[in-house]
N, C-alpha and C positions, 0 to 999 in steps of 0.2 A: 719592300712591302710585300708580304706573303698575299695569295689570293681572296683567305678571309679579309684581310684588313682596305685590300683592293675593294671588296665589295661594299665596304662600310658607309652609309650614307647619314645615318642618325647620331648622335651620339647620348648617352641616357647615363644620369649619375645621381645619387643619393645624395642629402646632404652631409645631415650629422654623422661623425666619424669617416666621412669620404670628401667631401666635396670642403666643409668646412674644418678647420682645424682646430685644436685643442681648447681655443679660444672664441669657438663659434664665429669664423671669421674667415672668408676667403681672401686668400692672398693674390698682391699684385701679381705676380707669377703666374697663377691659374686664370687672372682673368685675362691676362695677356694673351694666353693660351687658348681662349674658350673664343673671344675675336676675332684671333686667327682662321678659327676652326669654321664660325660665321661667313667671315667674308671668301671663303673658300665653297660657300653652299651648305656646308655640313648643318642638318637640321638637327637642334639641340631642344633636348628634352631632360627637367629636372625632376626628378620624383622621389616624392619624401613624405614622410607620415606627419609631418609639420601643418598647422592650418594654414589654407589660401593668405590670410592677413599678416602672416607672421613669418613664411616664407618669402612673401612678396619686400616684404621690409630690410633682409637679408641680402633679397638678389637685386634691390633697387640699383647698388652699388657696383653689380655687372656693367648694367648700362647697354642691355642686349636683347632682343627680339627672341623670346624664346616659349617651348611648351611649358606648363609647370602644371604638374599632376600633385595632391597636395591629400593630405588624409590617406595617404596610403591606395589611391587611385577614387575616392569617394568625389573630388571633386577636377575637374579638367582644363585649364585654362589654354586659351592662344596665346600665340604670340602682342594679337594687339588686346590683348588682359576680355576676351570675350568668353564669359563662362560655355565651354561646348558640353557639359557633363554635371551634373549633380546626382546623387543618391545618398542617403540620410539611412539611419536604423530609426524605425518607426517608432512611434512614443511609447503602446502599449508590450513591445520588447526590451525597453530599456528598464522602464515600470516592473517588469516581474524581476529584472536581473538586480535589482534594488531589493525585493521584498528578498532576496535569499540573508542569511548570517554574514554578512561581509567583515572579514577581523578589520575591527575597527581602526588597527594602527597601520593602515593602505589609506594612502592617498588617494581619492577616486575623483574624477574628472569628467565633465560630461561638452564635451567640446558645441559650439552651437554656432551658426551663423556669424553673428557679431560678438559675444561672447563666451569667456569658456568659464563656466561653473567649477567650483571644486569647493570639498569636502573640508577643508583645511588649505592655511599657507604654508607652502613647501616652496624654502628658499633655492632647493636644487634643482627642481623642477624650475621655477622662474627667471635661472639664473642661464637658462639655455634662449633667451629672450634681450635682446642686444635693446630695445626698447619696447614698452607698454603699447603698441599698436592694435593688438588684441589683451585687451585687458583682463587677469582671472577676478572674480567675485567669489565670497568663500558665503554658499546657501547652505539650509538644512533639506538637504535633497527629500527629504518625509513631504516637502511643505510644497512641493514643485506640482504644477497639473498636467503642463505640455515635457513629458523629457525626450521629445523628437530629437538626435541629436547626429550631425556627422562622426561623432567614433565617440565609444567610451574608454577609457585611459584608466590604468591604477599603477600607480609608483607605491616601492618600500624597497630599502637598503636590503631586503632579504631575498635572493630572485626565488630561496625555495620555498618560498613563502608567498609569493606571485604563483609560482606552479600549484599549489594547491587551491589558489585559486581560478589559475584558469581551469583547472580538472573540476572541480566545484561547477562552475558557469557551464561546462559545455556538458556537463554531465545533464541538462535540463535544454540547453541552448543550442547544441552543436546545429542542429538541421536551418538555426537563422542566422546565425554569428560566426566568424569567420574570425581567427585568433592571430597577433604575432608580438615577438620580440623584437620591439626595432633596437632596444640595449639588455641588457641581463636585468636591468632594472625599472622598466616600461613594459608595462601589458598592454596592446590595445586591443579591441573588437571591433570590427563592423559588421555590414552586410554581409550577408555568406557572397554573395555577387561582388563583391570591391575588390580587387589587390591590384597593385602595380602595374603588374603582367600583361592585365587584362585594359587597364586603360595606354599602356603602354602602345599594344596593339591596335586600340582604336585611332593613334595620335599618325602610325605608321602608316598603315593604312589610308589615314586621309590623306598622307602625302605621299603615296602613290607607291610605297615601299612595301618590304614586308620582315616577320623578325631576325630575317635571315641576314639584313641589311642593317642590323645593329649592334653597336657595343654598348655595354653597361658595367658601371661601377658601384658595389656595396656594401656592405658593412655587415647588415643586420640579418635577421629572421625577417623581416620583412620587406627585403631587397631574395630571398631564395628564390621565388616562380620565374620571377623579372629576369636573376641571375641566368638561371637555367635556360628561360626562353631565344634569349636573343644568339645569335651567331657566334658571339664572343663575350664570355661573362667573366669579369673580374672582382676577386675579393680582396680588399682592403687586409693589410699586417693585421692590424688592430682590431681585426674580426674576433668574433671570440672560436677559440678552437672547434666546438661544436659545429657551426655554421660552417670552417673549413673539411672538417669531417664529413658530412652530411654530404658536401658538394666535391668531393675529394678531385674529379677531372679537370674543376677551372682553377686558373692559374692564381697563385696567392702574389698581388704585388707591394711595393712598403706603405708604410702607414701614412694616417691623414695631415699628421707633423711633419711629414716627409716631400710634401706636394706630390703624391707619388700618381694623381687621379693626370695633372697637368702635364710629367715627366713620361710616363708613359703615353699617352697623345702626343705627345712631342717625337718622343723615339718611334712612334710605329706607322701614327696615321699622319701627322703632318712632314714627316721628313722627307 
């Protein structure tokens, strides 16, 4: 074990395309893995642009005492499920990003507490949902009074067709909303104050560490600050080139079909 991995106390991983596999689904293997890793002290932290309800429903199946940062860091959970964090984008910000021309054929999402609003049913979108625990409702968002919402989300099969809308949104929005790709095919928005990174740090800190004293696994644009932050950042195969690009010093390992999040913690920090 090299002196980085000696220092290691936390360990911090994404879901979609890292954590989970092809099939939105963690394997016996990694959770074997993740157990290990527990009853050795290692303090595990999951974060993921997923909501609280619907990530919770995934990692019930862990069966482990963990942090889970959810909304892309908008919401913070304990180990024993005690909300330590909330932040919301205010209703009259989501309200104007509504009145702009939005091409109508983007699926647009407005995630909310107990549930999540969308514009339309999009099977692709639903089908990252192992069960209805958080369930969508398809409104006319014109008809809505409160759209206070934990993140707003918009899917379409075209990602350059998402880019002009997020350039569209921040070209009005930039100074409140804060933008990522957690796939080539997902836009989200929050608070300019929410990313990963940022509740990541707050998770480490309560536990007496700091980010020098973490490893992290991801995937997306919305695993980059997070990446960058911690001591040791890992990008998933499966990344898309860009986000390898962009981050070119941290190490690329195989993909989420690969168990490659559990094989690598196997090879470096528990051996």
């Amino acid at each position: 074990m090299n002196k980085t991995h000696q220092e290691i106390k936390v360990i911090v991983s994404d879901l979609d395309g890292t954590l989970l596999n092809s099939n939105h689904q963690i394997t016996a293997e990694t959770k074997a893995v993740f157990h290990q890793l527990y009853e050795k002290g290692y303090t595990i932290i999951i974060a993921t642009g997923r909501h609280h309800i619907d990530a919770k429903a995934i990692l019930k199946g862990m069966d482990l005492p963990l942090y889970l940062v959810t909304s892309n860091g908008a919401r913070i959970h304990s180990p024993n499920n005690e909300l330590l964090f909330s932040f919301d984008i205010e209703s009259e910000i989501v309200a104007s990003v509504f009145q702009l021309d939005i091409d109508p054929t983007i699926t647009t999402v407005l995630f909310k507490e107990e549930v999540w609003l969308t514009s339309k049913t999009n099977k692709k979108i639903n089908s990252f949902q192992r069960d209805l625990s958080y369930p969508p409702e398809v409104v006319d968002f014109s008809s809505l009074t409160d759209y206070r919402a934990i993140k707003l989300f918009f899917t379409h099969d075209s990602h350059e067709v998402l880019v002009a809308l997020k350039d569209q949104i921040l070209e009005t929005h930039s100074d409140v909303l804060s933008h990522a790709f957690s796939l080539p095919f997902c836009l989200e928005f929050m608070d300019k104050s929410v990313d990963k990174s940022v509740a990541i740090e707050k998770i480490v800190n309560r536990e007496g560490y700091s980010l020098d004293n973490a490893i992290a696994f991801g995937d997306g644009f919305n695993d980059e600050r997070m990446l960058a932050a911690v001591a040791k950042g890992l990008i998933m195969g499966n990344a898309p080139d860009s986000l390898k690009n962009k981050l070119k010093h941290l190490e690329v390992i195989a993909s989420n079909n690969d168990n490659a999040v559990a094989t690598y913690l196997t090879q470096n920090i528990l051996k």
